[in-house]
mmCIF file of the N, C-alpha and C atoms, coordinates in Angstrom:
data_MODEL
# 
_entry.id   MODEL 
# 
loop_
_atom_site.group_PDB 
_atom_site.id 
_atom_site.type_symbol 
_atom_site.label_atom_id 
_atom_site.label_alt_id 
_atom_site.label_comp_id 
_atom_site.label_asym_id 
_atom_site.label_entity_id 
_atom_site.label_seq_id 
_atom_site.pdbx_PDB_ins_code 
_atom_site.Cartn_x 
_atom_site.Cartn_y 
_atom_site.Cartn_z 
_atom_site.occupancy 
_atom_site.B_iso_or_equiv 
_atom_site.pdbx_formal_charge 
_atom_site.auth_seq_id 
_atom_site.auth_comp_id 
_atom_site.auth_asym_id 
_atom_site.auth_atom_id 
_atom_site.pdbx_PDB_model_num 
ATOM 1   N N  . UNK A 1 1  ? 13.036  79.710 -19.884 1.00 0.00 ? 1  UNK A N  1 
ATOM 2   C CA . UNK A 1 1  ? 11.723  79.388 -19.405 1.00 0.00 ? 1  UNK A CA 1 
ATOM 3   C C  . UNK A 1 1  ? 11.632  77.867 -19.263 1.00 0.00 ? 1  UNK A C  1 
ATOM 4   N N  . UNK A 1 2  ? 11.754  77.521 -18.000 1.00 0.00 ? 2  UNK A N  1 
ATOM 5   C CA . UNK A 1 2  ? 11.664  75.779 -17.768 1.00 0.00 ? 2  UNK A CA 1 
ATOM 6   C C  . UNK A 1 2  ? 9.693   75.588 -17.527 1.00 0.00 ? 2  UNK A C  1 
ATOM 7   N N  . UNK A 1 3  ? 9.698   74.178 -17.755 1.00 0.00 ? 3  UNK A N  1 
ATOM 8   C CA . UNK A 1 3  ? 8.707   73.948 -17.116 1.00 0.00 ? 3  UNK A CA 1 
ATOM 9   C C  . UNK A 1 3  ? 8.899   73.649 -15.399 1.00 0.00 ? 3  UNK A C  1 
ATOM 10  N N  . UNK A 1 4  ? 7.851   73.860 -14.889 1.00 0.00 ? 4  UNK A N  1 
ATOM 11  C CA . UNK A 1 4  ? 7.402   73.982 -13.418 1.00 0.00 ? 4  UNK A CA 1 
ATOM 12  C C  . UNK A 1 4  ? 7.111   71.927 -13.111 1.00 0.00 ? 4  UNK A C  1 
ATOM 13  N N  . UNK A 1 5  ? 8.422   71.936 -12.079 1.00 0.00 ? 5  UNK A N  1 
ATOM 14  C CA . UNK A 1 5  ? 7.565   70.483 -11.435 1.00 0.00 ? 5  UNK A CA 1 
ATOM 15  C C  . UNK A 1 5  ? 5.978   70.376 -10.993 1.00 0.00 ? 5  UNK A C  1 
ATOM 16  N N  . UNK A 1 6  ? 5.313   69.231 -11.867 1.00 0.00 ? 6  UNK A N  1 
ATOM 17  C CA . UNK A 1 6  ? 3.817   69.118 -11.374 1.00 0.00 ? 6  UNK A CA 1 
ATOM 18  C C  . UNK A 1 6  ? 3.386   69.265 -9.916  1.00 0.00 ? 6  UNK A C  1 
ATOM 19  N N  . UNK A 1 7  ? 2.575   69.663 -9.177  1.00 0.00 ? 7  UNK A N  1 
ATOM 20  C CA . UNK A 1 7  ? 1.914   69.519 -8.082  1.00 0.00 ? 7  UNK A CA 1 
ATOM 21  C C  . UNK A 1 7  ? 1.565   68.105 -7.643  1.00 0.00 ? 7  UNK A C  1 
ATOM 22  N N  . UNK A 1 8  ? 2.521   68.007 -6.729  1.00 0.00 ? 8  UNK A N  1 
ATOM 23  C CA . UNK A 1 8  ? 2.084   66.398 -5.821  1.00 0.00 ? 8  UNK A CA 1 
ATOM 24  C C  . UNK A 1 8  ? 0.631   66.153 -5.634  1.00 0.00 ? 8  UNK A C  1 
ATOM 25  N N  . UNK A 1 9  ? 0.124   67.157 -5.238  1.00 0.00 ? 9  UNK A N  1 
ATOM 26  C CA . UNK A 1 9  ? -1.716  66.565 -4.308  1.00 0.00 ? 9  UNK A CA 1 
ATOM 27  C C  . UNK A 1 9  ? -2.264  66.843 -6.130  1.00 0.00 ? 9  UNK A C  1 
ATOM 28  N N  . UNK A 1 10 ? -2.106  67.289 -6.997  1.00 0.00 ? 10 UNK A N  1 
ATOM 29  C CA . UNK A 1 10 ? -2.781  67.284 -8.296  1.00 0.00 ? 10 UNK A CA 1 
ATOM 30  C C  . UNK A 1 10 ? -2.304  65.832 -8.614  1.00 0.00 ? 10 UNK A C  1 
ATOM 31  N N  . UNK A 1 11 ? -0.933  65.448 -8.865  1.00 0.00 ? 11 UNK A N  1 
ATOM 32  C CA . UNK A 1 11 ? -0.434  64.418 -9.433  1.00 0.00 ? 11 UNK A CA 1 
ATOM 33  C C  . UNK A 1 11 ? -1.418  62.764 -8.559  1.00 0.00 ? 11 UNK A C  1 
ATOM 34  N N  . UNK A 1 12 ? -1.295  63.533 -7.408  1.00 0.00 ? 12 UNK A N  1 
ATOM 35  C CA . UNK A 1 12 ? -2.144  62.403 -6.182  1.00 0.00 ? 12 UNK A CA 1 
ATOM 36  C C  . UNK A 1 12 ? -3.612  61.976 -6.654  1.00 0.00 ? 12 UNK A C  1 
ATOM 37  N N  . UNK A 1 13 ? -4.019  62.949 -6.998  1.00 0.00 ? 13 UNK A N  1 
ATOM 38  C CA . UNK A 1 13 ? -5.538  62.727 -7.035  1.00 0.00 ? 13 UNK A CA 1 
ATOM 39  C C  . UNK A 1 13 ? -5.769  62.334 -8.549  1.00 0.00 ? 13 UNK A C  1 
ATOM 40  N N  . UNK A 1 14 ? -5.071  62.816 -9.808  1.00 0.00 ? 14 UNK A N  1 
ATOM 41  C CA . UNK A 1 14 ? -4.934  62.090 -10.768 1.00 0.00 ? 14 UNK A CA 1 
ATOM 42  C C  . UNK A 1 14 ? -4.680  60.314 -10.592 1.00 0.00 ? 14 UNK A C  1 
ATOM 43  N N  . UNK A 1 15 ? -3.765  59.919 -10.083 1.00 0.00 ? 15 UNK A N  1 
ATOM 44  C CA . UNK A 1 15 ? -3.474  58.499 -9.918  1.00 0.00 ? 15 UNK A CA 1 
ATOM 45  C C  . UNK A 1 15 ? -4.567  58.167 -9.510  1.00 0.00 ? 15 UNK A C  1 
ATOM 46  N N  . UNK A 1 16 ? -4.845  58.738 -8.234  1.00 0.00 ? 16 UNK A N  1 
ATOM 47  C CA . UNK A 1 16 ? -6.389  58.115 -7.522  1.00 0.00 ? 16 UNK A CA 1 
ATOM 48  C C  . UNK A 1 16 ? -7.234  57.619 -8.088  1.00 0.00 ? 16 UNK A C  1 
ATOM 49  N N  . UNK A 1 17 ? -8.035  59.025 -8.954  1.00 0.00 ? 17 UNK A N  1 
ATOM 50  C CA . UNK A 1 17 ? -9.193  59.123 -10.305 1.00 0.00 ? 17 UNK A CA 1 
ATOM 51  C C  . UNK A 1 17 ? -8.856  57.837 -11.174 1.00 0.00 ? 17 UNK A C  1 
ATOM 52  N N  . UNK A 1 18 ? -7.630  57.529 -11.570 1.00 0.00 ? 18 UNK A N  1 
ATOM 53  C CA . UNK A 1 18 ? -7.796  56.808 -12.831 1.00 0.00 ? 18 UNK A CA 1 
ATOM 54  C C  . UNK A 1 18 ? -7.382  55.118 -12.249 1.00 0.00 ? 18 UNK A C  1 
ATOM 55  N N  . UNK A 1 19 ? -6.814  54.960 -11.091 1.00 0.00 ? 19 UNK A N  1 
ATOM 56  C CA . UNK A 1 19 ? -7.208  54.031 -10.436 1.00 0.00 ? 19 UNK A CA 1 
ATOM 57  C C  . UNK A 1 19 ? -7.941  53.160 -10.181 1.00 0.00 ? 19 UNK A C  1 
ATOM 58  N N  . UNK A 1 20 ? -8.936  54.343 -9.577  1.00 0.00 ? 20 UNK A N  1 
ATOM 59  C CA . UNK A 1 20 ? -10.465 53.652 -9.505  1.00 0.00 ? 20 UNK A CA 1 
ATOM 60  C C  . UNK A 1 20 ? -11.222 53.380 -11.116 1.00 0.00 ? 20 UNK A C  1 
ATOM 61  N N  . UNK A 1 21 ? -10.912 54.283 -11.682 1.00 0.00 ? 21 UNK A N  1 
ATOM 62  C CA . UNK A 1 21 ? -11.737 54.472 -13.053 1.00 0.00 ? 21 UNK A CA 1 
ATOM 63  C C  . UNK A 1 21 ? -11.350 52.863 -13.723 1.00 0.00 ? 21 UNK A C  1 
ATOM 64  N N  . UNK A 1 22 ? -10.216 52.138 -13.509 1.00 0.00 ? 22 UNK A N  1 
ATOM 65  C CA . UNK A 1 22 ? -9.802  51.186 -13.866 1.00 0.00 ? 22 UNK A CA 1 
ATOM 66  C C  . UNK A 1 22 ? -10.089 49.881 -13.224 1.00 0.00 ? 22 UNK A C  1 
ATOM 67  N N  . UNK A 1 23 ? -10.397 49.814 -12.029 1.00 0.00 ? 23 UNK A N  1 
ATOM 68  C CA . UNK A 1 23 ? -10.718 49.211 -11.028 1.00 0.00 ? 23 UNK A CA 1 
ATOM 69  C C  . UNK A 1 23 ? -9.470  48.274 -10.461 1.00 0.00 ? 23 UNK A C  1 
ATOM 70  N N  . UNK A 1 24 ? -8.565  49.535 -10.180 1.00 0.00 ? 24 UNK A N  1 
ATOM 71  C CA . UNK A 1 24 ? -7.411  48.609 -9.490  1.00 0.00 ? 24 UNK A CA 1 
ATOM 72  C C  . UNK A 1 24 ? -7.406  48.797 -7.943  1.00 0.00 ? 24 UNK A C  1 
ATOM 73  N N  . UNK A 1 25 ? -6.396  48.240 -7.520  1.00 0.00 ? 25 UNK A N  1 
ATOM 74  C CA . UNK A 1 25 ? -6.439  47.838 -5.330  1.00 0.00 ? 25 UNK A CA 1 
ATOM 75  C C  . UNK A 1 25 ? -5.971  49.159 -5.727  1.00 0.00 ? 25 UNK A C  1 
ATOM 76  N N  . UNK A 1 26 ? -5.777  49.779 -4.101  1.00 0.00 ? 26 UNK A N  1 
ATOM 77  C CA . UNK A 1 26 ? -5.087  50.911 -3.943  1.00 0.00 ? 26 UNK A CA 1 
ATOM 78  C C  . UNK A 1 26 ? -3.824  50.240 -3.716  1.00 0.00 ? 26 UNK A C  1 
ATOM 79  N N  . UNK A 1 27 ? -3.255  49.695 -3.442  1.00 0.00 ? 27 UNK A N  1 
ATOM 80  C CA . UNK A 1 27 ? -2.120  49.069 -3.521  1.00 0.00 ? 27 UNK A CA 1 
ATOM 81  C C  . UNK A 1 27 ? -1.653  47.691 -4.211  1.00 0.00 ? 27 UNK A C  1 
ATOM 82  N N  . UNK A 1 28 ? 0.093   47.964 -4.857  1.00 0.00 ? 28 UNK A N  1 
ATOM 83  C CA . UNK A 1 28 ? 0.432   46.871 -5.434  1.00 0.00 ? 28 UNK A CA 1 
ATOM 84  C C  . UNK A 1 28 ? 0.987   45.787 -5.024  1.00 0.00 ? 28 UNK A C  1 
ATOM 85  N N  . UNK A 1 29 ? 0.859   44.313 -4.588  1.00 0.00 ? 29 UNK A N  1 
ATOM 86  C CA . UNK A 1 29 ? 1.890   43.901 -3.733  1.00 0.00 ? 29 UNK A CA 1 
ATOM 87  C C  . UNK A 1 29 ? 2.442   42.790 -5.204  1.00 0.00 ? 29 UNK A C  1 
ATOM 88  N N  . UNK A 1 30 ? 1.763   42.666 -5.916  1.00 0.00 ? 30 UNK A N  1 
ATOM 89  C CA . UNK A 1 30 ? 2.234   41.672 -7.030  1.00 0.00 ? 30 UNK A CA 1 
ATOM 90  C C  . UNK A 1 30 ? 3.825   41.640 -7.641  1.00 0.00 ? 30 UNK A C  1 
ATOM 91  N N  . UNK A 1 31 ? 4.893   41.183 -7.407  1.00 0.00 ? 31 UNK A N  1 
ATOM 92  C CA . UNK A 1 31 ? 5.936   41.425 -7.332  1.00 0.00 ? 31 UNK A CA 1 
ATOM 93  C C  . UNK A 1 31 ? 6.064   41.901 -8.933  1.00 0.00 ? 31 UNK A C  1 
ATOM 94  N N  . UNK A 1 32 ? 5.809   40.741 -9.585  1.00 0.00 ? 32 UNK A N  1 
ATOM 95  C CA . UNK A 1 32 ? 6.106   41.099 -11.107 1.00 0.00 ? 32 UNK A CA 1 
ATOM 96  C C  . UNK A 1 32 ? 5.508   42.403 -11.974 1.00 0.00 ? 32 UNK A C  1 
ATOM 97  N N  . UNK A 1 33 ? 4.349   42.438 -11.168 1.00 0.00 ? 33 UNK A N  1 
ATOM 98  C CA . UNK A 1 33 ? 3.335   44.078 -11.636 1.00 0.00 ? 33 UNK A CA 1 
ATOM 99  C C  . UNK A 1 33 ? 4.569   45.289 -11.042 1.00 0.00 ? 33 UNK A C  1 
ATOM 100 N N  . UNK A 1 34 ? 4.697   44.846 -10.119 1.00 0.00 ? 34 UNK A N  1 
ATOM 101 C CA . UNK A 1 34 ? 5.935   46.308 -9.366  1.00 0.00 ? 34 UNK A CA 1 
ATOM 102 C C  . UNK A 1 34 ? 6.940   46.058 -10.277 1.00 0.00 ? 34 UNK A C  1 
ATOM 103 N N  . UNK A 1 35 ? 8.052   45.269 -11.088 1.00 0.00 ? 35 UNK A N  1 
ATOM 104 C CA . UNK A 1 35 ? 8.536   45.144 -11.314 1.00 0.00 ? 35 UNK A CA 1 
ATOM 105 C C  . UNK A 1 35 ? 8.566   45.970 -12.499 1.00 0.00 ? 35 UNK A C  1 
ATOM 106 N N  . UNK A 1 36 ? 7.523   45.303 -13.780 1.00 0.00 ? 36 UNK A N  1 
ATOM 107 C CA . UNK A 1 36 ? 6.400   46.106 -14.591 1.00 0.00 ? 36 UNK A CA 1 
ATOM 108 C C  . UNK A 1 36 ? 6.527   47.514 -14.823 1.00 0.00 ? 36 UNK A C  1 
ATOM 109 N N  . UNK A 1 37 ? 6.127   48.115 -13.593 1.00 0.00 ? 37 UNK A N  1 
ATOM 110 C CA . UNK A 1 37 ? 5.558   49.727 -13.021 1.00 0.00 ? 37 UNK A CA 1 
ATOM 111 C C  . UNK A 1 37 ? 7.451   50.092 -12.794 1.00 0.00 ? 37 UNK A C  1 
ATOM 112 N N  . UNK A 1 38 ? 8.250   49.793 -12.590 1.00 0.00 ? 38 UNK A N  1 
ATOM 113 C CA . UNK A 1 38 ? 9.539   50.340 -12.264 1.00 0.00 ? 38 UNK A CA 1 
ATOM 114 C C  . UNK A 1 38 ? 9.886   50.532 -13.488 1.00 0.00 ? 38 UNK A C  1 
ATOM 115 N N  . UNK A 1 39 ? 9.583   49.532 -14.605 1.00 0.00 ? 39 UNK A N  1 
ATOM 116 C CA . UNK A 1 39 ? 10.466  49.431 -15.734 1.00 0.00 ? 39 UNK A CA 1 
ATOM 117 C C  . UNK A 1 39 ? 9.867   50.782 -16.544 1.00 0.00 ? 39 UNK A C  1 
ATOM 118 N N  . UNK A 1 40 ? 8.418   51.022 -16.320 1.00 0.00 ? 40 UNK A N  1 
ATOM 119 C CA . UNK A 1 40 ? 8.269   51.950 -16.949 1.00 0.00 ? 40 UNK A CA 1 
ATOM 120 C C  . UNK A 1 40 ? 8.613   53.523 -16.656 1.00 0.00 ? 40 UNK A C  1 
ATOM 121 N N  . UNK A 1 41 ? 8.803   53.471 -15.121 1.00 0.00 ? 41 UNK A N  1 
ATOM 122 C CA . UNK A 1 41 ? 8.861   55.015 -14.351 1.00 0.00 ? 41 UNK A CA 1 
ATOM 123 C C  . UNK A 1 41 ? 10.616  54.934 -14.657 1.00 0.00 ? 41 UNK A C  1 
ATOM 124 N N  . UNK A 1 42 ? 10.529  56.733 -15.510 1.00 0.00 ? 42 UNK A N  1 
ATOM 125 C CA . UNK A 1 42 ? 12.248  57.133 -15.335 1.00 0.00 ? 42 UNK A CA 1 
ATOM 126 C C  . UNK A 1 42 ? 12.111  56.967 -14.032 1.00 0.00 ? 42 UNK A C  1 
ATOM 127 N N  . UNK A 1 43 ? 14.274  57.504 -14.158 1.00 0.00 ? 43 UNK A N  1 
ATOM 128 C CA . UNK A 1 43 ? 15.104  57.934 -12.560 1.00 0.00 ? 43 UNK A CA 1 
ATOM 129 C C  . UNK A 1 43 ? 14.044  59.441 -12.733 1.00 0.00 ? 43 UNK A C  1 
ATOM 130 N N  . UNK A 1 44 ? 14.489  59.835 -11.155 1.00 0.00 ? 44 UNK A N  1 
ATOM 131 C CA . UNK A 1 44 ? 14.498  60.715 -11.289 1.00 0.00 ? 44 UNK A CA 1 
ATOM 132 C C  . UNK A 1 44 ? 15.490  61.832 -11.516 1.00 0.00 ? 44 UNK A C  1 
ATOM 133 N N  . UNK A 1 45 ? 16.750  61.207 -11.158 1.00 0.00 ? 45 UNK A N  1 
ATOM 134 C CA . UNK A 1 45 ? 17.528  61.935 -11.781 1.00 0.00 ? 45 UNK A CA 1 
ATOM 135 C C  . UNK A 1 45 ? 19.220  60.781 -11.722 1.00 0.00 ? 45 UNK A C  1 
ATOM 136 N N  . UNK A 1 46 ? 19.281  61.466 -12.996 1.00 0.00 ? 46 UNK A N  1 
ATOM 137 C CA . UNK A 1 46 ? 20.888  60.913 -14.205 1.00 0.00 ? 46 UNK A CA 1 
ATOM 138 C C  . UNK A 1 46 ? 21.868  61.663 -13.419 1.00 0.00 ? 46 UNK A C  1 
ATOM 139 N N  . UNK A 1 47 ? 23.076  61.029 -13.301 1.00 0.00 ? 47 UNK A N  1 
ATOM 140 C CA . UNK A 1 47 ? 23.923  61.448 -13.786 1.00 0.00 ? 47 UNK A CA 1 
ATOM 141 C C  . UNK A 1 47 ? 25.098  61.250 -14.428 1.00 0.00 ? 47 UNK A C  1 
ATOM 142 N N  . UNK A 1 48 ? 25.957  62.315 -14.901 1.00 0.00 ? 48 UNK A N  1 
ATOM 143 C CA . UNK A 1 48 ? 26.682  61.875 -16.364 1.00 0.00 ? 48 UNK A CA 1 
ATOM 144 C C  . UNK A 1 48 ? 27.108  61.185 -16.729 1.00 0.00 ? 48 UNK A C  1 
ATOM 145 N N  . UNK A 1 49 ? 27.705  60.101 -15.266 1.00 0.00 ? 49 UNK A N  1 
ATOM 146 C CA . UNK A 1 49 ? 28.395  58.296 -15.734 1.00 0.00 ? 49 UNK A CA 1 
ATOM 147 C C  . UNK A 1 49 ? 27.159  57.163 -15.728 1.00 0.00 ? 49 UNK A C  1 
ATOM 148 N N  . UNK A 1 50 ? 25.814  58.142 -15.402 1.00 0.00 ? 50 UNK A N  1 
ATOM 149 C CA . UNK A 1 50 ? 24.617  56.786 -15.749 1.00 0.00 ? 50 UNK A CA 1 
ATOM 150 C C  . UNK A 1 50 ? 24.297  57.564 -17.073 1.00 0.00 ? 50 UNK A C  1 
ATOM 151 N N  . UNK A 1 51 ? 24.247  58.474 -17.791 1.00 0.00 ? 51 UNK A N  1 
ATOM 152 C CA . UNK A 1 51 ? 23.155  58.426 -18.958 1.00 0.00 ? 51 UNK A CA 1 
ATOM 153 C C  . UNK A 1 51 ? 24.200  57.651 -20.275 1.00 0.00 ? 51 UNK A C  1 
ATOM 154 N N  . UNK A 1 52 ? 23.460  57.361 -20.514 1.00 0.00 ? 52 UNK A N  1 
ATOM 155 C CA . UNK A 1 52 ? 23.873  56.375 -21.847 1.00 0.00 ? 52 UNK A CA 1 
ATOM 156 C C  . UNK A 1 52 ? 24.933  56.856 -22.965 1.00 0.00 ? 52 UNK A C  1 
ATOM 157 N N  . UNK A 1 53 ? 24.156  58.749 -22.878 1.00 0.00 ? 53 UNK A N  1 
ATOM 158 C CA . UNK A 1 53 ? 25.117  58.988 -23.751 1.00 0.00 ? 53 UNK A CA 1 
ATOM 159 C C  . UNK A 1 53 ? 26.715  59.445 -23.396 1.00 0.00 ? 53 UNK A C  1 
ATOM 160 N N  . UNK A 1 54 ? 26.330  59.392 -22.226 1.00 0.00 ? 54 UNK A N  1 
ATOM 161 C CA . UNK A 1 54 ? 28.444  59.692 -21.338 1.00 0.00 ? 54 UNK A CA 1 
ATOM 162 C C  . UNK A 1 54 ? 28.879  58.544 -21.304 1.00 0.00 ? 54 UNK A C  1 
ATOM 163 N N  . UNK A 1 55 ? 28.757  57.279 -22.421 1.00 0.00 ? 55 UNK A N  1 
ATOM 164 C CA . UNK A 1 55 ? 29.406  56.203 -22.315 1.00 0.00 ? 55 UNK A CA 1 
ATOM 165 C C  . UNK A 1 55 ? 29.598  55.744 -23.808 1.00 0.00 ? 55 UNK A C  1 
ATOM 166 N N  . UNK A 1 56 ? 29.665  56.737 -25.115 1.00 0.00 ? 56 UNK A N  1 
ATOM 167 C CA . UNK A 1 56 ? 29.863  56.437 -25.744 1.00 0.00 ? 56 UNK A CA 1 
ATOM 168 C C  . UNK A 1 56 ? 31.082  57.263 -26.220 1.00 0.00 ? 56 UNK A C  1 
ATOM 169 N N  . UNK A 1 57 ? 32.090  56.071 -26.345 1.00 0.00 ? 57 UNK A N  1 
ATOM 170 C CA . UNK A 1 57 ? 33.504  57.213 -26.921 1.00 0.00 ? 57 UNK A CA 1 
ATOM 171 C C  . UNK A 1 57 ? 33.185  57.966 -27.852 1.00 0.00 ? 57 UNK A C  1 
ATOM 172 N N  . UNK A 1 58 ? 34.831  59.362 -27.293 1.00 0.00 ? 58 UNK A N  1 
ATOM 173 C CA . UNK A 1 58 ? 34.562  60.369 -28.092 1.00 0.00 ? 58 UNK A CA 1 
ATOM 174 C C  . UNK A 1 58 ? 35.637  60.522 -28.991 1.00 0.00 ? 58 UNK A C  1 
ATOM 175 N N  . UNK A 1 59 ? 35.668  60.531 -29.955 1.00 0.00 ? 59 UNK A N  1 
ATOM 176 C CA . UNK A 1 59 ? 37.129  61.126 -30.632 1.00 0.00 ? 59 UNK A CA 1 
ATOM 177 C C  . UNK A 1 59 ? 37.887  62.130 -29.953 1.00 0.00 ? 59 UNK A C  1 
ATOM 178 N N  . UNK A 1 60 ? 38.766  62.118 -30.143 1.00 0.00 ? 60 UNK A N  1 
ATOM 179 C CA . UNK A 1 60 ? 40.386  62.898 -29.179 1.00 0.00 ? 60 UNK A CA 1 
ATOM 180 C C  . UNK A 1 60 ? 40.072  64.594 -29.841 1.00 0.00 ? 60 UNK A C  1 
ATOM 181 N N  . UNK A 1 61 ? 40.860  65.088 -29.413 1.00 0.00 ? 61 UNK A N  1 
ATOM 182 C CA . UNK A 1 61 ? 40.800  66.725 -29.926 1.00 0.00 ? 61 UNK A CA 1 
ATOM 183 C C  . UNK A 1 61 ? 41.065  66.946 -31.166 1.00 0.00 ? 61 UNK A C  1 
ATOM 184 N N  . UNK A 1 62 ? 41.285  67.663 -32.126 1.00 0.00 ? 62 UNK A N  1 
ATOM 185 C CA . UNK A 1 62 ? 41.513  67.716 -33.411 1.00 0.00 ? 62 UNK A CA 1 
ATOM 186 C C  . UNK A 1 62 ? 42.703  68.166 -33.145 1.00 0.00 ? 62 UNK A C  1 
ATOM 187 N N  . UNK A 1 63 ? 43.691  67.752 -33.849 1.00 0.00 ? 63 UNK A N  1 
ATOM 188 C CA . UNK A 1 63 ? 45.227  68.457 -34.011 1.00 0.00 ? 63 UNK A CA 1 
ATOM 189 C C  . UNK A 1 63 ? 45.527  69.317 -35.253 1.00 0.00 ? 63 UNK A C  1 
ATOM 190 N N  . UNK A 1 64 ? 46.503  69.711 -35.238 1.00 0.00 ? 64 UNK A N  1 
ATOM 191 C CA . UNK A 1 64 ? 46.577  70.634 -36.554 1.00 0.00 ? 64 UNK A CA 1 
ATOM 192 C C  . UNK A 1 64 ? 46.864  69.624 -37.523 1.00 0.00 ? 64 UNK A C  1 
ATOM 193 N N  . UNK A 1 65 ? 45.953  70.368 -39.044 1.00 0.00 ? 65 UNK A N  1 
ATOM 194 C CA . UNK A 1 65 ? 46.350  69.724 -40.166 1.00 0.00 ? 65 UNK A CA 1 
ATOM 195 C C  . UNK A 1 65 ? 46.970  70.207 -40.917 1.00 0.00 ? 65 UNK A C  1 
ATOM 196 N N  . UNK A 1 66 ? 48.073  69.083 -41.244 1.00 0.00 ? 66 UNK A N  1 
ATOM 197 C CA . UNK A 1 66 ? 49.377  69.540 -42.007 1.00 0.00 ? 66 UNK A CA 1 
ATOM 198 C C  . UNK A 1 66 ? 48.830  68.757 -43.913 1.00 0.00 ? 66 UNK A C  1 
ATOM 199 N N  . UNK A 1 67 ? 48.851  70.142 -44.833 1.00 0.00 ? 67 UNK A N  1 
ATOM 200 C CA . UNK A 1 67 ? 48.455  69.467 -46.015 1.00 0.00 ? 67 UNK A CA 1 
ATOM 201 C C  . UNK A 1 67 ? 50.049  68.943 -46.675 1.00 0.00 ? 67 UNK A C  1 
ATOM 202 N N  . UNK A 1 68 ? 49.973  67.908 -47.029 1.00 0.00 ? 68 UNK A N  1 
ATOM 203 C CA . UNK A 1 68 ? 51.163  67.309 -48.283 1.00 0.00 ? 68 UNK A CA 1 
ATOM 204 C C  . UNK A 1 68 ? 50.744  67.127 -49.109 1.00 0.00 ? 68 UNK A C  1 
ATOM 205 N N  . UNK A 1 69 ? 51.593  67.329 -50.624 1.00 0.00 ? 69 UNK A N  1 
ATOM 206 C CA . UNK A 1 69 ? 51.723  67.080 -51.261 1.00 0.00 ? 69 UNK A CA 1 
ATOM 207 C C  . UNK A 1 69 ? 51.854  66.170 -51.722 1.00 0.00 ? 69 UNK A C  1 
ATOM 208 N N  . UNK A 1 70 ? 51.417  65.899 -52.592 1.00 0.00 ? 70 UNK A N  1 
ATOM 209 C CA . UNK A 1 70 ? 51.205  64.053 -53.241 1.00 0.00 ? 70 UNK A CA 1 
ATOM 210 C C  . UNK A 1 70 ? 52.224  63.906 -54.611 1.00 0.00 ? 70 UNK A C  1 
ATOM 211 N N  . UNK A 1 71 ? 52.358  65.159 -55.723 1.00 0.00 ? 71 UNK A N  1 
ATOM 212 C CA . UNK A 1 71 ? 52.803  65.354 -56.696 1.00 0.00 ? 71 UNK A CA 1 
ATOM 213 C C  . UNK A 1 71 ? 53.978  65.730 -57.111 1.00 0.00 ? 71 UNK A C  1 
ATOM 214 N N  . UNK A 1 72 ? 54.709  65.256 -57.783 1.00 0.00 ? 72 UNK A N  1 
ATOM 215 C CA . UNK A 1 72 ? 55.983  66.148 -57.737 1.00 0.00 ? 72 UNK A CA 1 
ATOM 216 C C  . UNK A 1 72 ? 55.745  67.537 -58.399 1.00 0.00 ? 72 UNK A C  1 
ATOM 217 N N  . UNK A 1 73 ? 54.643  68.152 -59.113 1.00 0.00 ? 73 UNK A N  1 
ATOM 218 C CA . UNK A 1 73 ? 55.225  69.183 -59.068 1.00 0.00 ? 73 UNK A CA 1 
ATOM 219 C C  . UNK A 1 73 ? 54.505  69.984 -58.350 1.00 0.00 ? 73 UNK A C  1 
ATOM 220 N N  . UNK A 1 74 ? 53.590  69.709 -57.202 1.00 0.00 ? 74 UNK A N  1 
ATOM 221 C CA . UNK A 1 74 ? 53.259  70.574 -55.501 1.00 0.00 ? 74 UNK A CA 1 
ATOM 222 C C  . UNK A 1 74 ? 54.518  70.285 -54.990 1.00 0.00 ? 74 UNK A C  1 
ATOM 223 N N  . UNK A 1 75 ? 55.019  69.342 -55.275 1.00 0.00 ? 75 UNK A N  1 
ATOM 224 C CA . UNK A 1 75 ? 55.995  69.549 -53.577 1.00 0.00 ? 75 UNK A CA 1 
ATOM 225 C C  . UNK A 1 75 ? 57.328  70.410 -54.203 1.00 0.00 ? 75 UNK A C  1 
ATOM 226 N N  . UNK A 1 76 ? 57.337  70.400 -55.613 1.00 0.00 ? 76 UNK A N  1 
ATOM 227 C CA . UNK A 1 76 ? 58.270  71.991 -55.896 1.00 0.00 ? 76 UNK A CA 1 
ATOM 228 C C  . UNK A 1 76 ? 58.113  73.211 -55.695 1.00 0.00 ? 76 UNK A C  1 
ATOM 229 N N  . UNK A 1 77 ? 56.446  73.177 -55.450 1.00 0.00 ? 77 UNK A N  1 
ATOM 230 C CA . UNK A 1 77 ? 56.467  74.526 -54.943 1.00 0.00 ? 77 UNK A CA 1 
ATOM 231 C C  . UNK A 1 77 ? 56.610  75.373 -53.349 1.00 0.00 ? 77 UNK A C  1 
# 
């Protein structure tokens, strides 16, 4: 059960509403405000050589473990 991408004309008219409610332009041209507004909006979409975590090494496969003996009298037996 995923969630459902939001509705554009809902998502639209939200921005709108709180826009005005704030008393901003309908548009941004302020370079550093856009700049701002990018830093906060994710991608919309990753992938596996951009997300952060496909760039942190991984340890190698596990190989078989061989137990030894440390003692002389394990390694008589």
């Amino acid at each position: 059960m995923g969630l459902k991408p939001p509705d554009p004309a809902v998502v639209r008219a939200w921005v709108e509403r709180t826009r005005k409610a704030q008393g901003l332009p309908p548009t941004l041209e302020d370079a550093v405000v856009v700049g701002k507004v990018v830093a906060l909006l994710p991608q919309a979409r990753q992938t596996g050589a951009m997300r952060s975590g496909s760039k942190v090494v991984r340890p190698g496969t596990a190989e078989r473990i061989t137990a030894r003996s440390k003692s002389a009298e394990t390694i008589e037996r």
